[in-house]
C-alpha positions as a LaTeX table, in Angstrom:
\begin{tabular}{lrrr}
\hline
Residue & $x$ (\AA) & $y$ (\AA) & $z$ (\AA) \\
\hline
Unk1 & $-54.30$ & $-5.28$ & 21.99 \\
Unk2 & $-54.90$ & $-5.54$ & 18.47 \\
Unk3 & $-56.82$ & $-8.17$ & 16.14 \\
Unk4 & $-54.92$ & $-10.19$ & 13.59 \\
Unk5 & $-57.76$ & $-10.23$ & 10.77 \\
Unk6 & $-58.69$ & $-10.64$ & 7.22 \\
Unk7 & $-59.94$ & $-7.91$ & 5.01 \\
Unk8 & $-62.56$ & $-9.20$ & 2.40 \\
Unk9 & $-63.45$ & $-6.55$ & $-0.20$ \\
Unk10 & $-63.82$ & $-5.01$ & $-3.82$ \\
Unk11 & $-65.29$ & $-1.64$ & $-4.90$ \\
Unk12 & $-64.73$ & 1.48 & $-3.67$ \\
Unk13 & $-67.45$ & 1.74 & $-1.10$ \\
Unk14 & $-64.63$ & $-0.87$ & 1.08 \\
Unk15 & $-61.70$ & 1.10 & 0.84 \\
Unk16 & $-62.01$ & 3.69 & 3.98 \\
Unk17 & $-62.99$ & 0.90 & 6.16 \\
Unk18 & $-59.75$ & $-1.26$ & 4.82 \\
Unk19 & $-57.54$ & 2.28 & 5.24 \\
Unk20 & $-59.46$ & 3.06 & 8.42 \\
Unk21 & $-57.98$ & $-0.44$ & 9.86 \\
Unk22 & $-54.65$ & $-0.28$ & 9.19 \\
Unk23 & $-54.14$ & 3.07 & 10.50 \\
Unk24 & $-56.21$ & 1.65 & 13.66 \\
Unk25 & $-52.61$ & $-1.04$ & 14.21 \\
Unk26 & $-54.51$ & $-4.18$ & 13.47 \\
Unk27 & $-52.82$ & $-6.88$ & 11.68 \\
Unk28 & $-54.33$ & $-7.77$ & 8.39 \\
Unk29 & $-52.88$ & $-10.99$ & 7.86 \\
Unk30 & $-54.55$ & $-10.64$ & 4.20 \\
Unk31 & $-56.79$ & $-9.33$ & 1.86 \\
Unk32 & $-59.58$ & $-11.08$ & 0.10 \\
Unk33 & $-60.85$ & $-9.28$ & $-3.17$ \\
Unk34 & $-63.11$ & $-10.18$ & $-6.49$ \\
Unk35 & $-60.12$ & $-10.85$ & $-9.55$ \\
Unk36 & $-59.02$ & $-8.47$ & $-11.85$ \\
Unk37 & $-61.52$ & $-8.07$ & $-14.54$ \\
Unk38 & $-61.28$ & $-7.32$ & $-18.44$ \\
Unk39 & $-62.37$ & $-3.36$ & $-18.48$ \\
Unk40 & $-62.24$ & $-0.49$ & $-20.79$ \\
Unk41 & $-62.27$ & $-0.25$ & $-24.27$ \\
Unk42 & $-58.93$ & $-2.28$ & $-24.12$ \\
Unk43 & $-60.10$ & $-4.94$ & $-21.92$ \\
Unk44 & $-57.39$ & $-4.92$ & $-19.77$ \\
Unk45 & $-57.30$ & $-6.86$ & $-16.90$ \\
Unk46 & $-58.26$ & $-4.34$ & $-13.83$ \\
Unk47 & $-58.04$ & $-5.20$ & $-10.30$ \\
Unk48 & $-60.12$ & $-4.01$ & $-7.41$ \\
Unk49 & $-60.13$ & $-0.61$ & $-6.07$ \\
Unk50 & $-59.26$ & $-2.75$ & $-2.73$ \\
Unk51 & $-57.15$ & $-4.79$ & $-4.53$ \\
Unk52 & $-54.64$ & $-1.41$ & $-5.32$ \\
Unk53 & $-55.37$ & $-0.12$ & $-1.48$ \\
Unk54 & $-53.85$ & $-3.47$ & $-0.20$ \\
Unk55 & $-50.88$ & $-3.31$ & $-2.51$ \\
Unk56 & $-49.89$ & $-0.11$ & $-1.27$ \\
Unk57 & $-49.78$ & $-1.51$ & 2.22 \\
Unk58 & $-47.94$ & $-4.19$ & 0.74 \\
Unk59 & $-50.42$ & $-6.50$ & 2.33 \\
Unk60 & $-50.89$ & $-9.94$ & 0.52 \\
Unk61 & $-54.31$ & $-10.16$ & $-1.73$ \\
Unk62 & $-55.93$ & $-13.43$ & $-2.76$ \\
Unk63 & $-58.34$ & $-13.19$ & $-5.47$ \\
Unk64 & $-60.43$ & $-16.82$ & $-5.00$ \\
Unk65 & $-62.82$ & $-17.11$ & $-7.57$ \\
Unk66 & $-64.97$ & $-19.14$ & $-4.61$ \\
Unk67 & $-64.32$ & $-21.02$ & $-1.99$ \\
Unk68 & $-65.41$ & $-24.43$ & $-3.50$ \\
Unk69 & $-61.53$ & $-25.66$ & $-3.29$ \\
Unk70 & $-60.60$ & $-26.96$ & $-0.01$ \\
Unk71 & $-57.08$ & $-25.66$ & $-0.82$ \\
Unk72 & $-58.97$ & $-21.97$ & $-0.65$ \\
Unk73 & $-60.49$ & $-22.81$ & 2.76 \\
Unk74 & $-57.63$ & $-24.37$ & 3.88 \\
Unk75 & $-55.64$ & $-21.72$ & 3.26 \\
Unk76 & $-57.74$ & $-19.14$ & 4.59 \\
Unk77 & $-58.24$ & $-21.54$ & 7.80 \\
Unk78 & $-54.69$ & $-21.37$ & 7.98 \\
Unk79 & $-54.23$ & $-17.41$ & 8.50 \\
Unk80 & $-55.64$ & $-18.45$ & 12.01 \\
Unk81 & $-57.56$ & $-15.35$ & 12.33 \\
Unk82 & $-58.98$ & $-13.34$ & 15.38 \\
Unk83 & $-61.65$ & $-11.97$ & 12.89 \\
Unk84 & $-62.45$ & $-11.56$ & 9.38 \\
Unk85 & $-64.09$ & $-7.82$ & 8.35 \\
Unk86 & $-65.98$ & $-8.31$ & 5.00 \\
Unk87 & $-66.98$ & $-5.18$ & 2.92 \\
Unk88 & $-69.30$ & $-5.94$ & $-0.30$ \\
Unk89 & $-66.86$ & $-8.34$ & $-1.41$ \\
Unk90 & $-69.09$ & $-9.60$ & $-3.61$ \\
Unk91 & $-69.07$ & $-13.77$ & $-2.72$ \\
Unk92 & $-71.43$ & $-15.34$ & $-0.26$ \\
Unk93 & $-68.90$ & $-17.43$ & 1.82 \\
Unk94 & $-69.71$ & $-21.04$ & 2.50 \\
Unk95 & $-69.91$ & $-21.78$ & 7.11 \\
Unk96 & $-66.48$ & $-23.23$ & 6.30 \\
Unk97 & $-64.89$ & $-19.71$ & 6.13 \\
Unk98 & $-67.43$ & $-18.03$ & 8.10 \\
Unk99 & $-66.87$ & $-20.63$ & 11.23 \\
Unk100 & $-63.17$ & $-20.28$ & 10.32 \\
Unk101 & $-62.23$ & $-16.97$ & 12.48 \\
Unk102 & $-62.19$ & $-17.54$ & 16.50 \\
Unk103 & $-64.68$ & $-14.60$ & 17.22 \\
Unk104 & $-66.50$ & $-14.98$ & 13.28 \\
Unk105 & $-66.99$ & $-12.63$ & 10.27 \\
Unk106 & $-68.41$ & $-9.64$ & 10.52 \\
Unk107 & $-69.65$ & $-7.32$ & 7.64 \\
Unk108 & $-70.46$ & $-3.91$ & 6.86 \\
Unk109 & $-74.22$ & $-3.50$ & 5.57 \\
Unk110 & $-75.58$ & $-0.33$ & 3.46 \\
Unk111 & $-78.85$ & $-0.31$ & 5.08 \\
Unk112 & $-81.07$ & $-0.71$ & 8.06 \\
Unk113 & $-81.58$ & $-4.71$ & 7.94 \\
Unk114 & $-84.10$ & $-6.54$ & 7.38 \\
Unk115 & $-84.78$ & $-3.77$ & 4.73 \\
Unk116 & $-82.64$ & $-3.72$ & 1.59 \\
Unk117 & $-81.14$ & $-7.32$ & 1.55 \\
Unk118 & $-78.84$ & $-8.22$ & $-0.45$ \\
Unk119 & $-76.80$ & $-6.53$ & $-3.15$ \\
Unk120 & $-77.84$ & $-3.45$ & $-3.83$ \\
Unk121 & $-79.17$ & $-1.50$ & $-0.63$ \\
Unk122 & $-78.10$ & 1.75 & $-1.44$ \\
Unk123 & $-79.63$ & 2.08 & $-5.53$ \\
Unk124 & $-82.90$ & 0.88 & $-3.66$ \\
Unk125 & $-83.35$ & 2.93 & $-0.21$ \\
Unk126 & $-82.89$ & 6.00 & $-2.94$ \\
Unk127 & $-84.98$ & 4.48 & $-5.85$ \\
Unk128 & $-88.13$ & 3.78 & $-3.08$ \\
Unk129 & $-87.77$ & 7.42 & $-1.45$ \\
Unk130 & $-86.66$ & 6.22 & 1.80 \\
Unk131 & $-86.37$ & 9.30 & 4.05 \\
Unk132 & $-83.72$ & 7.09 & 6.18 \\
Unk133 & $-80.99$ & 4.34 & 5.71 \\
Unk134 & $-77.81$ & 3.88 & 7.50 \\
Unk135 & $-74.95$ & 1.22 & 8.16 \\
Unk136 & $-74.95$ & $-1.87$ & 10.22 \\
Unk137 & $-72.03$ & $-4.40$ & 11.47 \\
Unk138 & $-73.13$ & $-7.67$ & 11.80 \\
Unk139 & $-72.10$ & $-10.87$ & 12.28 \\
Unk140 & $-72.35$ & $-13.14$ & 9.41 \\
Unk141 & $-74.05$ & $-16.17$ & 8.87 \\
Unk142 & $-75.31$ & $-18.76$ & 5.91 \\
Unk143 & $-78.14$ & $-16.34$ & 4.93 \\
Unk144 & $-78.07$ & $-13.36$ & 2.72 \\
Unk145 & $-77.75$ & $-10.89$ & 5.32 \\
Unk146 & $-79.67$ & $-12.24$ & 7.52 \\
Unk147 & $-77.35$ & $-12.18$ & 10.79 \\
Unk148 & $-77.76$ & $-10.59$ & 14.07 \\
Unk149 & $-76.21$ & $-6.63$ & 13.91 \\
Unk150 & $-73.96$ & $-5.60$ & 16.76 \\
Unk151 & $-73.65$ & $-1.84$ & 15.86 \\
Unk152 & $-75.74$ & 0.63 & 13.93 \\
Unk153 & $-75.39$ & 4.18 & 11.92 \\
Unk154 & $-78.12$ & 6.49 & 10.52 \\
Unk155 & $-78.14$ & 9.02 & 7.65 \\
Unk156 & $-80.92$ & 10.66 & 6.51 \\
Unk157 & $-81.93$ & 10.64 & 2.79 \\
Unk158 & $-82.70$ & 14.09 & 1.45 \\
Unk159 & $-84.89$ & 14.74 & $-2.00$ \\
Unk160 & $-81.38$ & 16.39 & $-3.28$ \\
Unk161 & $-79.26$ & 12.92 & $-2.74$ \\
Unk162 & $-78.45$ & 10.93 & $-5.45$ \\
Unk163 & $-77.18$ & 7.13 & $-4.47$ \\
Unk164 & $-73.32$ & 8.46 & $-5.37$ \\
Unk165 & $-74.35$ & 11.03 & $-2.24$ \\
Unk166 & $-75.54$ & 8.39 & 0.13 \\
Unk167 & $-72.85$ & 6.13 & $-0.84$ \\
Unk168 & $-70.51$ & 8.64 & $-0.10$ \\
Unk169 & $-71.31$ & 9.07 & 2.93 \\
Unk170 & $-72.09$ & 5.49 & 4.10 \\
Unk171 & $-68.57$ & 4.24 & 3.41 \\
Unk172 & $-67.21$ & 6.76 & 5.95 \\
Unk173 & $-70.19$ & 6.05 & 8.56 \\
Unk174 & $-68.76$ & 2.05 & 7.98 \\
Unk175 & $-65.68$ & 2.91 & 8.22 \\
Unk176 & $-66.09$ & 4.41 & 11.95 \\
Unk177 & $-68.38$ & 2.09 & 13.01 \\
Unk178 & $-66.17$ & $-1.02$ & 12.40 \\
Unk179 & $-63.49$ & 0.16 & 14.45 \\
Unk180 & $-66.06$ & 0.76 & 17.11 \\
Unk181 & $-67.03$ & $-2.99$ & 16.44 \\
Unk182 & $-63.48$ & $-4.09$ & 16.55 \\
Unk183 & $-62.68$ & $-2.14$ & 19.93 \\
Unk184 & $-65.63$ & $-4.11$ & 20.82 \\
Unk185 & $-64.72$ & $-7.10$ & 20.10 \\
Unk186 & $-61.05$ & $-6.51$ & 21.75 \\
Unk187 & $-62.73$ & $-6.20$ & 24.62 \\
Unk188 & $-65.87$ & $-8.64$ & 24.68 \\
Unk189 & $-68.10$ & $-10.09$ & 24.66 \\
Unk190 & $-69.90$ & $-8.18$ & 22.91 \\
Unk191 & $-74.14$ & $-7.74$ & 22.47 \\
Unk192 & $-75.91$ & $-8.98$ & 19.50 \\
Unk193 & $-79.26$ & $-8.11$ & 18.43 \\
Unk194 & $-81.41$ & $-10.86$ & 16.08 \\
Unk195 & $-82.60$ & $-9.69$ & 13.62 \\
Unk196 & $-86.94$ & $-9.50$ & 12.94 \\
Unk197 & $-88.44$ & $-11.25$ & 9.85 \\
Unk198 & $-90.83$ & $-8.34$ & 9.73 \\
Unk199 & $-90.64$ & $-5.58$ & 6.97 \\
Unk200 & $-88.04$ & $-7.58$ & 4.98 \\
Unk201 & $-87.30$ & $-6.48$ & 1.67 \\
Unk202 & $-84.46$ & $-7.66$ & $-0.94$ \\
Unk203 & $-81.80$ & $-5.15$ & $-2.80$ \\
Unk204 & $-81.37$ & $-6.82$ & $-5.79$ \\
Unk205 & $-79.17$ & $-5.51$ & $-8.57$ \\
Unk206 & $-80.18$ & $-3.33$ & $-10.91$ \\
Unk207 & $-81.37$ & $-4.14$ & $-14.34$ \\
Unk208 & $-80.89$ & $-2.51$ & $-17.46$ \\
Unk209 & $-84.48$ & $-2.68$ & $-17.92$ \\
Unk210 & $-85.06$ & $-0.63$ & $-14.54$ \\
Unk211 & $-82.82$ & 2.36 & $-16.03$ \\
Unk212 & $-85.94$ & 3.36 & $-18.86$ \\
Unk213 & $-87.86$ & 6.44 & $-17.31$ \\
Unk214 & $-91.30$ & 5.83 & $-17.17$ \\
Unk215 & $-92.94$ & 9.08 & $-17.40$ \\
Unk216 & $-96.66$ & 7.28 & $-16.36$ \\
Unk217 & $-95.66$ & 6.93 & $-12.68$ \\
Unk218 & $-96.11$ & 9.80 & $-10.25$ \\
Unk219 & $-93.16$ & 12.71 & $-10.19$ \\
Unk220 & $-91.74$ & 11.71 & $-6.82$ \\
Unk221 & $-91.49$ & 8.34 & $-7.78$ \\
Unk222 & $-89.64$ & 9.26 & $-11.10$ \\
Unk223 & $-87.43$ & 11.30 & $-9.02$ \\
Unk224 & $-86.33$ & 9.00 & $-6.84$ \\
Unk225 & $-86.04$ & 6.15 & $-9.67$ \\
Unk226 & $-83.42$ & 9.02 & $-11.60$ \\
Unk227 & $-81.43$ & 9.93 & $-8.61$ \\
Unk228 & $-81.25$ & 6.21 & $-7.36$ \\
Unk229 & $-79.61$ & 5.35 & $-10.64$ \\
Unk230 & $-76.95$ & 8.34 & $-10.30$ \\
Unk231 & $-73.86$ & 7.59 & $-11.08$ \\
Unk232 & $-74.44$ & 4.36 & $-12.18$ \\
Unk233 & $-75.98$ & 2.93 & $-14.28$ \\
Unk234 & $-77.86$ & 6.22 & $-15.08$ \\
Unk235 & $-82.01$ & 6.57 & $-16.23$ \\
Unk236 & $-82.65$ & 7.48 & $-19.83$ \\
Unk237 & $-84.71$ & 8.43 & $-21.97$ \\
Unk238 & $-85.27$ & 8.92 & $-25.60$ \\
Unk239 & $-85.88$ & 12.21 & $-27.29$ \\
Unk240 & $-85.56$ & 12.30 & $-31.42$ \\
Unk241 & $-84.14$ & 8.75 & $-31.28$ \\
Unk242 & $-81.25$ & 9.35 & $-29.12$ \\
Unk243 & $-80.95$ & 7.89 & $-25.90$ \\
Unk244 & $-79.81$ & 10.76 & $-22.80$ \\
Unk245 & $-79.12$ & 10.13 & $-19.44$ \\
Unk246 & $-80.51$ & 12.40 & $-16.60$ \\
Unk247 & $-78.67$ & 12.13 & $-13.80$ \\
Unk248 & $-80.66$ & 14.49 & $-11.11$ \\
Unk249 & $-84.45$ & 15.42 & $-11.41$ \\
Unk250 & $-86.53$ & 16.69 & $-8.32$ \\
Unk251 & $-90.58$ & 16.76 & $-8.18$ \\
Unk252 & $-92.57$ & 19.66 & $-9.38$ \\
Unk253 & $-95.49$ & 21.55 & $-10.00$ \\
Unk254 & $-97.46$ & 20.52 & $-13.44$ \\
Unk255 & $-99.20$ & 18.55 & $-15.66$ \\
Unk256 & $-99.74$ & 17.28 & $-19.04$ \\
Unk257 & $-99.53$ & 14.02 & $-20.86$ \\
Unk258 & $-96.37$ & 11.78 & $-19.13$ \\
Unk259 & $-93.20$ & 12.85 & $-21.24$ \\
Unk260 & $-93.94$ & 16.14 & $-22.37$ \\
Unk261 & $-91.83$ & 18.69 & $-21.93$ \\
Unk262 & $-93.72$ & 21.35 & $-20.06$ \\
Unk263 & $-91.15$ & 24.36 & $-20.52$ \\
Unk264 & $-87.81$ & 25.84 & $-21.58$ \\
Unk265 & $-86.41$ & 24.96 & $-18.00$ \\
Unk266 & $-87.15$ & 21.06 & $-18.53$ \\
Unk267 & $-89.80$ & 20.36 & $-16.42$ \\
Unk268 & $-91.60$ & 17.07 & $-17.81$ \\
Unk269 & $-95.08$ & 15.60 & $-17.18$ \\
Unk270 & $-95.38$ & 12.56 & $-15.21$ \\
Unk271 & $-98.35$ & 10.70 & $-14.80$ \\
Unk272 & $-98.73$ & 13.20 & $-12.10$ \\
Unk273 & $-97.16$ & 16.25 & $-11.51$ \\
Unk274 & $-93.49$ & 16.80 & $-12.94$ \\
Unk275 & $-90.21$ & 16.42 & $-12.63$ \\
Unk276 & $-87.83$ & 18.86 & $-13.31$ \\
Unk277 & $-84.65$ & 17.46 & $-15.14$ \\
Unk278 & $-81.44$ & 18.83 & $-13.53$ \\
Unk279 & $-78.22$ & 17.00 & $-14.71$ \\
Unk280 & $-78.12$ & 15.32 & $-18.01$ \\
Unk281 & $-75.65$ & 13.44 & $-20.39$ \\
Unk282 & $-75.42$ & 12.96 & $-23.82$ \\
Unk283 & $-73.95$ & 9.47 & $-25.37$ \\
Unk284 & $-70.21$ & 10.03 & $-25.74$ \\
Unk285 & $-70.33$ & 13.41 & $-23.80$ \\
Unk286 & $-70.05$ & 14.55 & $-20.20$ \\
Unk287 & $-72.66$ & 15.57 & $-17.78$ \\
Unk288 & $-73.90$ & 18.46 & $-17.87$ \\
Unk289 & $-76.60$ & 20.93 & $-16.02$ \\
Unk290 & $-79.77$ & 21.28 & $-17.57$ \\
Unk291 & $-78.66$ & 25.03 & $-18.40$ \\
Unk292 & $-75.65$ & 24.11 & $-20.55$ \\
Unk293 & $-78.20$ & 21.17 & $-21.83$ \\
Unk294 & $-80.70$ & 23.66 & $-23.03$ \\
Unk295 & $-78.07$ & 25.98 & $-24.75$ \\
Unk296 & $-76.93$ & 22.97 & $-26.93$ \\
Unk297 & $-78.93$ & 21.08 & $-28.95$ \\
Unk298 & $-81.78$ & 21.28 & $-25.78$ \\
Unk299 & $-85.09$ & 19.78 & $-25.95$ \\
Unk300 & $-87.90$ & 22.52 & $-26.76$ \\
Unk301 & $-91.22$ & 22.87 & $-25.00$ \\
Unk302 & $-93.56$ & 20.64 & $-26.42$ \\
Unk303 & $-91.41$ & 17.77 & $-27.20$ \\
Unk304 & $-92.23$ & 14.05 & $-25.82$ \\
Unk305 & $-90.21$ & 12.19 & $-24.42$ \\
Unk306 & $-90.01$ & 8.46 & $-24.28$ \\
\hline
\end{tabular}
């Protein structure tokens, strides 16, 4: 038996779960995804990494702006749809679409709920120095991710992961996991688990504000803030008036006022211990390990950064 469902999806972090479906024999009666976008130095319109997934399949994609037009809910309500499998699509959906489905919508979460609500669970497990996060598949309701979970993955978090390594690998664990939730649901009913208000915490996006290193906090914090923000957006700092990205730091030994450079290796004070830069990127130039950094136009020992 297989489900006839709707995929609802964007970024890249959705595509192995929408690729891990179809090869799985479900019918995805369509695909949901944010519109194409201006993007580039062109500004050409670009559509969804799902978006281009589903068009290979030839499966149809609706790009809704919301569902505030009953001719959108209508239309979805129309699909008349087992299930609907929603992966950071990136709208909240009103109970008209979420009551739509006969057994509901059910979503792929970057974290271990209640921590890390909301949008960006993965940037903030890394950013706080979680040791753990993981994926859950739960069952939507009106609430930001606040609905009972059916089916949960782990992954540690090393001090060597960035959030592009964690991401990585949480996109596969979702992938697997919601075709264990939709075997599950085939054969129902299936066991939910409420979810507790204690130790809730909310993943909200990331400001450009947040990217600015601040040397004054302690070197595993700083750590975590830089590899949290790897790829995207990327800390900085500035050096000589020019603003470089570091894209991988880990804590260290040393000490000194916050922002000096400590050495010819790149280790930096912090407000205590260091951090030792490991990956960096000019403006208008590609990363880069702090080796090839320091043969270039490197920062010297002494130097303070800001």
């Amino acid at each position: 038996m297989t489900l006839r469902l709707a995929f609802m999806g964007s970024p890249d972090f959705a595509v192995p779960t929408l690729e891990a479906i179809v090869s799985a024999g479900h019918d995805v009666a369509s695909v949901y995804s944010q519109p194409p976008r201006p993007a580039g130095r062109g500004k050409e319109l670009r559509r969804t990494a799902v978006h281009e997934v589903a068009e290979r399949y030839g499966i149809e994609v609706r790009t809704p702006l919301n569902f505030k037009a009953q001719a959108d809910r209508e239309a979805f309500a129309a699909l008349k749809l087992d299930v609907a499998v929603v992966v950071a699509y990136g709208l909240l959906l009103p109970k008209a679409i979420l009551d739509a489905p006969r057994l509901g919508c059910f979503n792929i979460h970057g974290s271990i709920l209640p921590r890390w609500r909301g949008a960006a669970p993965i940037h903030r497990a890394v950013m706080a120095g979680d040791a753990i996060t993981g994926v859950q598949v739960m069952k939507m309701d009106v609430g930001l991710d606040t609905g009972p979970v059916m089916l949960t993955a782990t992954t540690p978090i090393s001090e060597d992961d960035t959030t592009g390594d964690v991401h990585d690998r949480l996109c596969q664990l979702g992938a697997t996991l919601m075709i264990e939730g939709l075997a599950a649901l085939e054969a129902g009913p299936v066991q939910l688990v409420e979810q507790t208000e204690d130790g809730v915490t909310i993943a909200s996006k990331v400001s450009p504000g947040e990217a600015k290193v601040d040397w004054s906090l302690p070197a595993a914090d700083v750590a975590s803030r830089i590899r949290g923000m790897s790829p995207f957006p990327g800390a900085w700092f500035e050096a000589d008036g020019q603003r470089i990205k570091v894209l991988h730091a880990k804590a260290v030994a040393g000490e000194g006022a916050p922002g000096l450079v400590l050495d010819d290796e790149l280790r930096v004070a912090c407000g205590s211990g260091a951090v030792q830069l490991l990956r960096l990127q000019r403006a208008g130039k590609g990363q880069m390990t702090a080796v090839d950094f320091q043969r270039g136009a490197g920062l010297p020992r002494g130097a303070k950064l800001s």
